[in-house]
Chimera marker file (.cmm) of the C-alpha trace (Angstrom):
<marker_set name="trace">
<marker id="1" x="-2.375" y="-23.443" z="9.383" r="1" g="1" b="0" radius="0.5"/>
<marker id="2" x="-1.101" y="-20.343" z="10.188" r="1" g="1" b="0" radius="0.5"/>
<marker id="3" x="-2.614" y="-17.536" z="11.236" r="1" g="1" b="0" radius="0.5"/>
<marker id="4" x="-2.546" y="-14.089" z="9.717" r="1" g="1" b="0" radius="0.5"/>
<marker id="5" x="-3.093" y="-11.297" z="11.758" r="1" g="1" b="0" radius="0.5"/>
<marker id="6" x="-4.228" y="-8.094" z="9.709" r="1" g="1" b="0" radius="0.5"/>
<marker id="7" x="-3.784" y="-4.143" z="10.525" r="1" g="1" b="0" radius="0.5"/>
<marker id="8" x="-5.960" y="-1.624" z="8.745" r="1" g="1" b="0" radius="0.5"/>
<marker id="9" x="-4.198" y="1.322" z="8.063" r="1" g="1" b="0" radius="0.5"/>
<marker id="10" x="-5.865" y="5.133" z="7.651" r="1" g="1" b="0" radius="0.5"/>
<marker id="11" x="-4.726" y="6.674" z="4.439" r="1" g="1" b="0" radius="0.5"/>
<marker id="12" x="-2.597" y="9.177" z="6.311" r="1" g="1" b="0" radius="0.5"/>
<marker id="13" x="-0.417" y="5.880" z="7.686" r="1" g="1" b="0" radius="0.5"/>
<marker id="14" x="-0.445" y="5.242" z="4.369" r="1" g="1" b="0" radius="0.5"/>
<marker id="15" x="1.434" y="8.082" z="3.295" r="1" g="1" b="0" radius="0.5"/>
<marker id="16" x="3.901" y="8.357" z="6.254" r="1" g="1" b="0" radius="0.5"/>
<marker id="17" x="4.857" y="4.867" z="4.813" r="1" g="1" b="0" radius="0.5"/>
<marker id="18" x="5.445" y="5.397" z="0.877" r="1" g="1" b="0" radius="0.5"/>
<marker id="19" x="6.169" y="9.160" z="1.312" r="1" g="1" b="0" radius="0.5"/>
<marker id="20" x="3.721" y="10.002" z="-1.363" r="1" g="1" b="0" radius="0.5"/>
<marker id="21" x="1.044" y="12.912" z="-1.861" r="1" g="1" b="0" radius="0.5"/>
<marker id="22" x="-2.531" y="11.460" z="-1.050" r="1" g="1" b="0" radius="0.5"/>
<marker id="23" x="-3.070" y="12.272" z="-5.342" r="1" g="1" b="0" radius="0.5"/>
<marker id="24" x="-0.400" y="10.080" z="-6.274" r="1" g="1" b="0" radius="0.5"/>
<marker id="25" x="-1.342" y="7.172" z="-3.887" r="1" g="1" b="0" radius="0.5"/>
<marker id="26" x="-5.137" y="7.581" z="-5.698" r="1" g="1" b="0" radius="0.5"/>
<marker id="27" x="-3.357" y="7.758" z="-8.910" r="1" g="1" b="0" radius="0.5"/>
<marker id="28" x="-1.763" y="4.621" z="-8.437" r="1" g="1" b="0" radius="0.5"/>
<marker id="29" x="-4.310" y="3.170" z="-7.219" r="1" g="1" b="0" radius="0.5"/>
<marker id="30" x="-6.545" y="4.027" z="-10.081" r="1" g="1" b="0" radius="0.5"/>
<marker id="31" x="-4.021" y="2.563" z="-12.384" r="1" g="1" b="0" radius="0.5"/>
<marker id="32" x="-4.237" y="-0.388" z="-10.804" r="1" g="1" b="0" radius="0.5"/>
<marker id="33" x="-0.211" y="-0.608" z="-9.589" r="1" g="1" b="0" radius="0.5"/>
<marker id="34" x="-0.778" y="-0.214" z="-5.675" r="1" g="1" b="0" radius="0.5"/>
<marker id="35" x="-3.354" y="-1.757" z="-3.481" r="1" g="1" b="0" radius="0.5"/>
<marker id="36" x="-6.863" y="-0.884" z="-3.220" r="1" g="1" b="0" radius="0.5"/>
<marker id="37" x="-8.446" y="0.204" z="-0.236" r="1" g="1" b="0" radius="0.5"/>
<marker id="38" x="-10.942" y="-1.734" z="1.608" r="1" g="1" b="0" radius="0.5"/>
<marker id="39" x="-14.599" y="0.288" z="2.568" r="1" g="1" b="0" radius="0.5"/>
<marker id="40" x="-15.259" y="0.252" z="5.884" r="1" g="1" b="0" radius="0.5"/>
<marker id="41" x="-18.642" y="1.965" z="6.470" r="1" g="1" b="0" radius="0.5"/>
<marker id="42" x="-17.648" y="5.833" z="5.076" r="1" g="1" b="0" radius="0.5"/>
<marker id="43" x="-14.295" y="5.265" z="5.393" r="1" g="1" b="0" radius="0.5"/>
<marker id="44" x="-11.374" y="3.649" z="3.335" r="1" g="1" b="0" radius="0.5"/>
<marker id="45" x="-8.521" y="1.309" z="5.163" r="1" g="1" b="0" radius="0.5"/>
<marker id="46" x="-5.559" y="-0.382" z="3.566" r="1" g="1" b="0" radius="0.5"/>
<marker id="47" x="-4.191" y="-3.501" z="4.830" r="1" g="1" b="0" radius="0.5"/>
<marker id="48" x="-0.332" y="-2.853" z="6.364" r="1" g="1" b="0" radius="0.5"/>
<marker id="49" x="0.768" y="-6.428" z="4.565" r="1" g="1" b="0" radius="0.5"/>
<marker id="50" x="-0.666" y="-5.512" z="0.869" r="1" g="1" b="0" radius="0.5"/>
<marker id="51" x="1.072" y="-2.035" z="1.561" r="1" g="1" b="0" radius="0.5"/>
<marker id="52" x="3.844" y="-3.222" z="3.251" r="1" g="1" b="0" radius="0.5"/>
<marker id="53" x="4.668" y="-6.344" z="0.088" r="1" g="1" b="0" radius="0.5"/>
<marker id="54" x="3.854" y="-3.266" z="-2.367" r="1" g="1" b="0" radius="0.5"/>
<marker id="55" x="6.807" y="-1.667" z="-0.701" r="1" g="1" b="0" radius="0.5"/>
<marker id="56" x="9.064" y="-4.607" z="-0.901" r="1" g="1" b="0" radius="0.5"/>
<marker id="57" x="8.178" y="-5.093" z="-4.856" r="1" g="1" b="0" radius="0.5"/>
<marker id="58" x="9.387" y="-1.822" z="-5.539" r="1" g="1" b="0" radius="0.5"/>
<marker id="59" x="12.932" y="-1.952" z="-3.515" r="1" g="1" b="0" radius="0.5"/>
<marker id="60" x="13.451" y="-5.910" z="-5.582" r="1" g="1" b="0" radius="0.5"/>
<marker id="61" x="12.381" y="-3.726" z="-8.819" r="1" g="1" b="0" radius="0.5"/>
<marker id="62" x="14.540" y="-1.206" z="-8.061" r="1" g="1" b="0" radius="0.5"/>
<marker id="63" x="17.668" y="-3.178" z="-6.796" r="1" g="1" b="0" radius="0.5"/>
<marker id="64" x="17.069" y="-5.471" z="-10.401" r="1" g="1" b="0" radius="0.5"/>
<marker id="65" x="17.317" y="-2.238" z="-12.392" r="1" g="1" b="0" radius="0.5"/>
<marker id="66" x="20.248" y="-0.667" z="-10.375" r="1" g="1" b="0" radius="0.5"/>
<marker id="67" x="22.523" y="-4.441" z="-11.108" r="1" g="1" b="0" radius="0.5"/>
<link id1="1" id2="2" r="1" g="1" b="0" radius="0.2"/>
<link id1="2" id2="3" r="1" g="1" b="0" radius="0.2"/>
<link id1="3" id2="4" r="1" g="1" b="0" radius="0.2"/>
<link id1="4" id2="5" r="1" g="1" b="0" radius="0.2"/>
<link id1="5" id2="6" r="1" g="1" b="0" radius="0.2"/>
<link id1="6" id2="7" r="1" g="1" b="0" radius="0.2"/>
<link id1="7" id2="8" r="1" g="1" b="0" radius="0.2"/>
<link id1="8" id2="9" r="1" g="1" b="0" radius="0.2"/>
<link id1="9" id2="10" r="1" g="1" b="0" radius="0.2"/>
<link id1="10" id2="11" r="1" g="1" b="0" radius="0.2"/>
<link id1="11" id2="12" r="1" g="1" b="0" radius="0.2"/>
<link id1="12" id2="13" r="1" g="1" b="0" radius="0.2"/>
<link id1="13" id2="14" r="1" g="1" b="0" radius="0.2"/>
<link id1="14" id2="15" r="1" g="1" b="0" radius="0.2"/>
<link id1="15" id2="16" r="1" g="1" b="0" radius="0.2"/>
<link id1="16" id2="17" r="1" g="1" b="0" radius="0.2"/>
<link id1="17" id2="18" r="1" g="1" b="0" radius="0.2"/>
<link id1="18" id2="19" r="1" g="1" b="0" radius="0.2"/>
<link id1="19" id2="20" r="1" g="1" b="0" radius="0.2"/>
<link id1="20" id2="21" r="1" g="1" b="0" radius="0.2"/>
<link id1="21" id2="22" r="1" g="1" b="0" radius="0.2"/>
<link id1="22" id2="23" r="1" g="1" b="0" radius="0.2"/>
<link id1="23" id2="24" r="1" g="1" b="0" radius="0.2"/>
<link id1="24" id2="25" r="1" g="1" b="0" radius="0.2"/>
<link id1="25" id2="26" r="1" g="1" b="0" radius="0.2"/>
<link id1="26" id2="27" r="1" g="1" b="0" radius="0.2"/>
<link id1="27" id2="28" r="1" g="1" b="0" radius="0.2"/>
<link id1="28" id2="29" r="1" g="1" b="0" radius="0.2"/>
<link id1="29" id2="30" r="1" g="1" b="0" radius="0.2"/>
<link id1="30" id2="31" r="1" g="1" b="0" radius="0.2"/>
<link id1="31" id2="32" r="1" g="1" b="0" radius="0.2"/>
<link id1="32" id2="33" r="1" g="1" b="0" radius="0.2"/>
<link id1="33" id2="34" r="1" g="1" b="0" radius="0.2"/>
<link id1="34" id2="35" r="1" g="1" b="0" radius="0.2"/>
<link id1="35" id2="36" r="1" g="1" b="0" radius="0.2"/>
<link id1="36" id2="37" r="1" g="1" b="0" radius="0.2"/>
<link id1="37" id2="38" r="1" g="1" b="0" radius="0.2"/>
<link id1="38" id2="39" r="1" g="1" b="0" radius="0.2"/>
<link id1="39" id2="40" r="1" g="1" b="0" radius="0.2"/>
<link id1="40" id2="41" r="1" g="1" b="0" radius="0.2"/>
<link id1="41" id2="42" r="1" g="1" b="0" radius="0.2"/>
<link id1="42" id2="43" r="1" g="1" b="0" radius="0.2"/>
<link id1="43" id2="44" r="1" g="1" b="0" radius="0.2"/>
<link id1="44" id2="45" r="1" g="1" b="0" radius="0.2"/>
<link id1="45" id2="46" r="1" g="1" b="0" radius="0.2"/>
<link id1="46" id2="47" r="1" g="1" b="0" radius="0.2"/>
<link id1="47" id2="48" r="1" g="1" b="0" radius="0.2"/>
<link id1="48" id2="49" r="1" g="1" b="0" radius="0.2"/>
<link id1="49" id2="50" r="1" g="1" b="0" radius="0.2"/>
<link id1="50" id2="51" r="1" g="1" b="0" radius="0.2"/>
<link id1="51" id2="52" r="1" g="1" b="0" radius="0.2"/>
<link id1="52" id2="53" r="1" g="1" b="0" radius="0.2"/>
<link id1="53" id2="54" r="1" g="1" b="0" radius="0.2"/>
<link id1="54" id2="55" r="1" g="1" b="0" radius="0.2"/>
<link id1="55" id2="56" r="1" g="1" b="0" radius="0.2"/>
<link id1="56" id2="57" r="1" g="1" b="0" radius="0.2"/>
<link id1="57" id2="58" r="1" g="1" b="0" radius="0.2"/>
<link id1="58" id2="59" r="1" g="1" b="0" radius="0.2"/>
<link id1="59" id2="60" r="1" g="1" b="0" radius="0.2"/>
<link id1="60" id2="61" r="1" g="1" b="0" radius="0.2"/>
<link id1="61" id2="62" r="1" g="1" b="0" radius="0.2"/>
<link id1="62" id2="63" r="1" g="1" b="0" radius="0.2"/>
<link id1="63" id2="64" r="1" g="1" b="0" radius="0.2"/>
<link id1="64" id2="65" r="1" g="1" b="0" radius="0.2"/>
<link id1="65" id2="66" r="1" g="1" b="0" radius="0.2"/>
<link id1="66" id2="67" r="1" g="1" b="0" radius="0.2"/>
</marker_set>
């Protein structure tokens, strides 16, 4: 079995990667069309793979669209 190895990201990671305003990443979010967060303690963490897939969803999505 293979292993997966995770990577909690802070929300500010988060941002660098999607270039987005910390509102629209909540909005999104809340509409249920990027990953949730994970609660650690008082503080929120999203995994780099979930964020990182998200990503990839939207270039295939966009490169569909464009052909």
């Amino acid at each position: 079995m293979e292993k997966c190895h995770h990577r909690f990201l802070r929300l500010r990671e988060v941002l660098t990667l999607v270039g987005f305003s910390r509102a629209h990443v909540y909005r999104l979010v809340k509409a249920g069309t990027f990953p949730n967060s994970i609660k650690i303690g008082d503080s929120a963490r999203w995994l780099e793979h979930e964020v990182l897939h998200w990503m990839e969803q939207q270039i295939a999505v966009n490169r569909e669209l464009a052909a």
